[in-house]
C-alpha positions in Angstrom: 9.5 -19.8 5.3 7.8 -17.2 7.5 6.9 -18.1 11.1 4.2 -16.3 13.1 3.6 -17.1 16.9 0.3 -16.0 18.8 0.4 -16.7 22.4 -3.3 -17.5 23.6 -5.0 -15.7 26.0 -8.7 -15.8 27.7 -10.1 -13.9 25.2 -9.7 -16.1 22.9 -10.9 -19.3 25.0 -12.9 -22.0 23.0 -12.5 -20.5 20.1 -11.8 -22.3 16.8 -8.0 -22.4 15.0 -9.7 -21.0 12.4 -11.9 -18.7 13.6 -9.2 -17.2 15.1 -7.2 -17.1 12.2 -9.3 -15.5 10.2 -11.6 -13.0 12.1 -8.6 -12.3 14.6 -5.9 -12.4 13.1 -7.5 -11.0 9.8 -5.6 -14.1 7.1 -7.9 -15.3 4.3 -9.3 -17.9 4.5 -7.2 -19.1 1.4 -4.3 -19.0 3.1 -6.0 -20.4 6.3 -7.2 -23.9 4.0 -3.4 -23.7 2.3 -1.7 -24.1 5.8 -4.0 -27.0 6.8 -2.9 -29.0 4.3 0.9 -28.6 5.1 2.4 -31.0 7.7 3.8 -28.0 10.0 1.3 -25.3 8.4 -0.8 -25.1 11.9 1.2 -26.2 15.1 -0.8 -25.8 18.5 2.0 -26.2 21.4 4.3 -27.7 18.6 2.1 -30.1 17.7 0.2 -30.5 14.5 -3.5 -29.3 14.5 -6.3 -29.1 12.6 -8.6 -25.4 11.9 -11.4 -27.2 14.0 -9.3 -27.9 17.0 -10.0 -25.3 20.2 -7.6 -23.1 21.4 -7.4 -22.8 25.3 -5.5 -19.9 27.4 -2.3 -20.6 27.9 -1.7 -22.3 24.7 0.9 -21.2 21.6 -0.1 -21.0 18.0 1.9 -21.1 15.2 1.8 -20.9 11.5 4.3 -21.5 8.9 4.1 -19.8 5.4 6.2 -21.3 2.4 7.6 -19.2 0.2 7.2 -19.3 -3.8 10.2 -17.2 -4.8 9.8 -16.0 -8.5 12.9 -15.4 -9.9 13.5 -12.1 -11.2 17.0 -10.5 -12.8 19.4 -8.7 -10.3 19.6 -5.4 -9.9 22.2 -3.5 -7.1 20.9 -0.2 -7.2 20.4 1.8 -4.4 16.7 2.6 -3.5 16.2 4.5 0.0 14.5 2.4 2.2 12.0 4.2 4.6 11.5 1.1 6.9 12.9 -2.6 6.5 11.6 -5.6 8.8 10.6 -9.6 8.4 6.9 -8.1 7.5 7.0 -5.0 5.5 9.5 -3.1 3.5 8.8 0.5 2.2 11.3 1.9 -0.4 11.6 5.3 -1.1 11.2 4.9 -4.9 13.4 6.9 -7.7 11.8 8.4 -11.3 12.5 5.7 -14.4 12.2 2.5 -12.3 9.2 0.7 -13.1 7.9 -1.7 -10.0 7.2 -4.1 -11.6 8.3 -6.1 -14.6 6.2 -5.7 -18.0 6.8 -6.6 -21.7 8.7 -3.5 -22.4 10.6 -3.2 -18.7 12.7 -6.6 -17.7 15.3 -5.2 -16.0 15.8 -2.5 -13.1 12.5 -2.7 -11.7 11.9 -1.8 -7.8 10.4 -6.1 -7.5 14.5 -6.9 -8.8 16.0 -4.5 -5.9 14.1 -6.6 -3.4 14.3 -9.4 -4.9 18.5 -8.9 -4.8 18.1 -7.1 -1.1 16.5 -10.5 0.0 18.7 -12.8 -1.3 21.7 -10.7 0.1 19.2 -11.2 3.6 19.2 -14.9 3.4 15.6 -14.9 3.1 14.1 -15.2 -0.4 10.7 -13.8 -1.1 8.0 -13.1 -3.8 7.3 -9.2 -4.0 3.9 -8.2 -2.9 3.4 -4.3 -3.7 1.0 -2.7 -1.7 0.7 0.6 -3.3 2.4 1.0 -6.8 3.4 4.3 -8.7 4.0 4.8 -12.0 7.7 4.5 -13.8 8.5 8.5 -13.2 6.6 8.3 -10.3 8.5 9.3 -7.6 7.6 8.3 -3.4 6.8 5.6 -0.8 6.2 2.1 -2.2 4.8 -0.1 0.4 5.9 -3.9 0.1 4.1 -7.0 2.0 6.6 -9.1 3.0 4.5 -12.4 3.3 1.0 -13.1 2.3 -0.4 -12.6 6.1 0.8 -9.3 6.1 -0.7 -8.9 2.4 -3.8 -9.7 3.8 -3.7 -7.3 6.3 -2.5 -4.1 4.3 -4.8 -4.7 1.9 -6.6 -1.3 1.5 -5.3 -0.4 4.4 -2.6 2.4 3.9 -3.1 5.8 4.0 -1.0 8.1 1.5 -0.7 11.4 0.8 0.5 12.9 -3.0 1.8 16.4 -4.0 2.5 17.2 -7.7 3.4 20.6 -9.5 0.3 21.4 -11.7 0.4 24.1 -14.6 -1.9 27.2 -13.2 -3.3 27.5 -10.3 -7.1 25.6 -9.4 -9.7 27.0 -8.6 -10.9 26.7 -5.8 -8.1 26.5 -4.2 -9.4 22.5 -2.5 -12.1 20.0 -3.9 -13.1 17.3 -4.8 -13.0 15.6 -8.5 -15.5 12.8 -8.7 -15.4 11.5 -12.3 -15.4 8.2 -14.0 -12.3 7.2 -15.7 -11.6 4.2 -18.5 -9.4 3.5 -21.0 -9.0 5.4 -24.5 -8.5 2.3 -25.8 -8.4 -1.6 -25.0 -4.8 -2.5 -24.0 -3.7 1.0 -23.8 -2.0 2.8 -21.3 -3.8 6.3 -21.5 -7.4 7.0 -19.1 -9.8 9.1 -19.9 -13.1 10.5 -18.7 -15.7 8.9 -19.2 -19.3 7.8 -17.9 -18.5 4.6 -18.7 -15.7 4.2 -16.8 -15.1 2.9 -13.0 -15.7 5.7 -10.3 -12.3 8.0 -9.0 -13.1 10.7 -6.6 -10.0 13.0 -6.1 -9.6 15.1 -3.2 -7.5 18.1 -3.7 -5.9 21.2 -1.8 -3.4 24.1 -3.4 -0.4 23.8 -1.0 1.3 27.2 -2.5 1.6 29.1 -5.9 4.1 30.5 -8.2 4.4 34.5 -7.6 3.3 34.7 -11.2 0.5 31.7 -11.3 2.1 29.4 -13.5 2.4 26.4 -11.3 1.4 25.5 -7.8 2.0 22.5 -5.5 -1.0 20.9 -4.9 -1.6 17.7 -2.1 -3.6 14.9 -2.9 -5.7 12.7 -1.4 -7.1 9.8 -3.2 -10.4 8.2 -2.1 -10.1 5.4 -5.2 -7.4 4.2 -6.7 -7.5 4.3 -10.6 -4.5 4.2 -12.8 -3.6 8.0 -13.6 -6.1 9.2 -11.2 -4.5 12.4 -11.3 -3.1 13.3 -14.0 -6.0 12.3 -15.4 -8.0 14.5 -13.1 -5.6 17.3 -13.0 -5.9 17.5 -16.9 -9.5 17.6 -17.2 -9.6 20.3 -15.4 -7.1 22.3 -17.6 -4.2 21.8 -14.9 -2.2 18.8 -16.2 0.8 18.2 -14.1 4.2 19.6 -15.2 6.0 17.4 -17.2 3.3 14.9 -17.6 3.6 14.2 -21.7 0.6 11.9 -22.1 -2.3 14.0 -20.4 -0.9 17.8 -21.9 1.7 18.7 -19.4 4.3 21.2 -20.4 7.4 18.6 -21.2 9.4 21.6 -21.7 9.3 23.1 -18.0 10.3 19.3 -16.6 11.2 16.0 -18.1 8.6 14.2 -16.4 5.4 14.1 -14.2 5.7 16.4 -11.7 4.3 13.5 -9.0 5.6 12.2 -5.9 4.1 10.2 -3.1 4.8 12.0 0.2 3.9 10.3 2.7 2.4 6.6 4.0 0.7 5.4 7.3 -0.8 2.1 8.2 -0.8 -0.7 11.2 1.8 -2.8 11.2 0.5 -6.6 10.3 2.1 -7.8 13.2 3.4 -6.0 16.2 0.3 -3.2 15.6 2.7 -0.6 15.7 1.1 2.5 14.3 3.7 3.8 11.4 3.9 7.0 9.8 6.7 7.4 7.3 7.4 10.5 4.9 9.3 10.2 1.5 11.0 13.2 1.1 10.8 15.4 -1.7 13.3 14.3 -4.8 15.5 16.8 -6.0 14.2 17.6 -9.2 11.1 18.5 -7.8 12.3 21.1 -5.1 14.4 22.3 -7.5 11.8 23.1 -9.7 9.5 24.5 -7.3 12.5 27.2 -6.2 13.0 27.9 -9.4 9.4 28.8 -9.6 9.8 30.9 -6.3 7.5 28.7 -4.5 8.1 28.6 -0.7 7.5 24.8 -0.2 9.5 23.7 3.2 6.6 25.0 5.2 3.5 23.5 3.9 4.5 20.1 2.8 5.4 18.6 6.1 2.3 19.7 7.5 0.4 18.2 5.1 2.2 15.2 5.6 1.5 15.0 9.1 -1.5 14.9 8.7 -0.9 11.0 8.7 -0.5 11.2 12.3 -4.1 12.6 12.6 -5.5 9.8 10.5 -7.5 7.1 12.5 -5.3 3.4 12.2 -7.4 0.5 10.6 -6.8 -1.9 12.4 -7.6 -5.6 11.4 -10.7 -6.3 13.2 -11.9 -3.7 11.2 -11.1 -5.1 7.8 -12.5 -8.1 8.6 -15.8 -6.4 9.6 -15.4 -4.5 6.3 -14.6 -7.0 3.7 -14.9 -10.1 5.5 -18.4 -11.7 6.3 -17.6 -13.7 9.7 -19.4 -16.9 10.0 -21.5 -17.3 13.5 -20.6 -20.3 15.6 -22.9 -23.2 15.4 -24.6 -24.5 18.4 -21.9 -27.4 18.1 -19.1 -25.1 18.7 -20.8 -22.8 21.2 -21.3 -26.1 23.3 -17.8 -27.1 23.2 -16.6 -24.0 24.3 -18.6 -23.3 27.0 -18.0 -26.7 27.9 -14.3 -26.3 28.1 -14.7 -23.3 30.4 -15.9 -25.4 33.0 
């Protein structure tokens, strides 16, 4: 169970449990209705309250989250973990794991290792991925830790991507704005198309190979399509190294040459701004000094760039995505009553 504590203070005088709740604290209102039917769900000073009771300076809310645990197989192996807390993980994720389990992958998926690093914790939870990456995807995975903090991530991490690309684009930045389906129903592989759901790419050539047959390029996605990349990178005629379903060269690496770099978001609780980089995997810096490409000094700026982005915060995902209900003339009475 997850317990969340919001000491009350004037701003927030003669306000509504669950006004606060939702258009303060940014939680659904499905979760909001969920903990009102839960004998300890809402407790104002320690005692149980209903969403329509007022909250008055001074005061101490608290919610309490159940936990569904899904049981998943174990699995002990060792994924870097970028940050660790009761809110948010964010693993540092290696090629071949899948995150998530799927008809043809049951076993060592990134949702096992925290399912296993939980239990080991004393604190059994259901995996919520924020962000998710392909099997030989390499990078930052960002995991919600409860559904509050779910909530409050929700399109609301910033990332950054580099991959190795065959050639050299041209120009060397842009941005790739076209529609992308699948080939096929229930197949894995996107293509263009102008039927397809929107994906705008924004792209920037980091460095080059002396002789033009590769370059590390950064990423920025603006929409987040399954293969967005390599599916953009390939219509252009620059599939990513490696990258066997859209026309990479298999040959020069064993699999797409893809890694997510770099995340930054709010924390859902504290407000803490975080900034955390996933540094490059192996095969990938090998491969790019094989290739003679002088990457030390461009990647981490590009990275920090993070630090430069402005937070969302959660008053401004609520504005955003969340249509916030006026106060009647009822509850504008009441609390202006209980100012006096």
């Amino acid at each position: 169970m997850t317990t969340l504590r919001f000491p009350i203070i004037a701003e927030y005088e003669g306000e509504q449990i669950q006004h606060f709740l939702r258009f303060r604290q940014g939680i659904s209102r499905k979760v909001v209705i969920s903990l009102k039917h839960l004998p300890e769900g809402i407790l104002l000073n320690g005692q149980h309250a209903r969403t329509i009771d007022l909250l008055h300076t001074g005061d101490v809310l608290e919610i309490n989250l159940p936990e569904t645990v899904h049981r998943l197989p174990p699995c002990d192996a060792e994924v870097p973990l970028l940050w660790w807390d009761r809110d948010v993980a964010v693993f540092h994720k290696p090629a071949g794991m899948p995150v998530h389990q799927s008809g043809g992958h049951i076993y060592g998926t990134l949702a096992s290792v925290y399912a296993t690093l939980c239990e080991k914790e004393g604190t059994p939870g259901t995996f919520r991925a924020v962000n998710r990456l392909d099997k030989d995807t390499t990078g930052a995975v960002v995991v919600a830790r409860h559904q509050i903090a779910a909530g409050k991530l929700w399109k609301a991490v910033t990332k950054r991507y580099v991959a190795v690309v065959q050639g050299v684009p041209e120009p060397a930045q842009g941005i790739i704005d076209l529609p992308l389906e699948r080939e096929k129903p229930l197949e894995l592989r996107r293509i263009v198309s102008p039927d397809g759901e929107r994906a705008v790419t924004e792209y920037r050539v980091l460095a080059a190979a002396p002789d033009g047959s590769c370059a590390l390029v950064g990423f920025i996605l603006h929409t987040g399509r399954t293969h967005q990349i390599r599916v953009h990178m390939s219509a252009h005629g620059w599939p990513l190294l490696g990258d066997e379903l859209y026309g990479g060269d298999t040959d020069a690496f064993p699999r797409q040459a893809l890694h997510c770099t770099g995340v930054a978001f709010t924390h859902p609780i504290t407000g803490e701004q975080l900034c955390l980089t996933a540094p490059l995997p192996q095969d990938m810096a090998g491969l790019l000094t094989e290739r003679g490409i002088v990457w030390e000094p461009v990647l981490q700026p590009f990275v920090e760039e993070l630090l430069t982005v402005t937070p969302t915060t959660v008053e401004e995902i609520t504005a955003r995505y969340r249509k916030q209900r006026p106060r009647s003339a009822l509850e504008a009475a009441l609390a202006e009553k209980s100012k006096k």
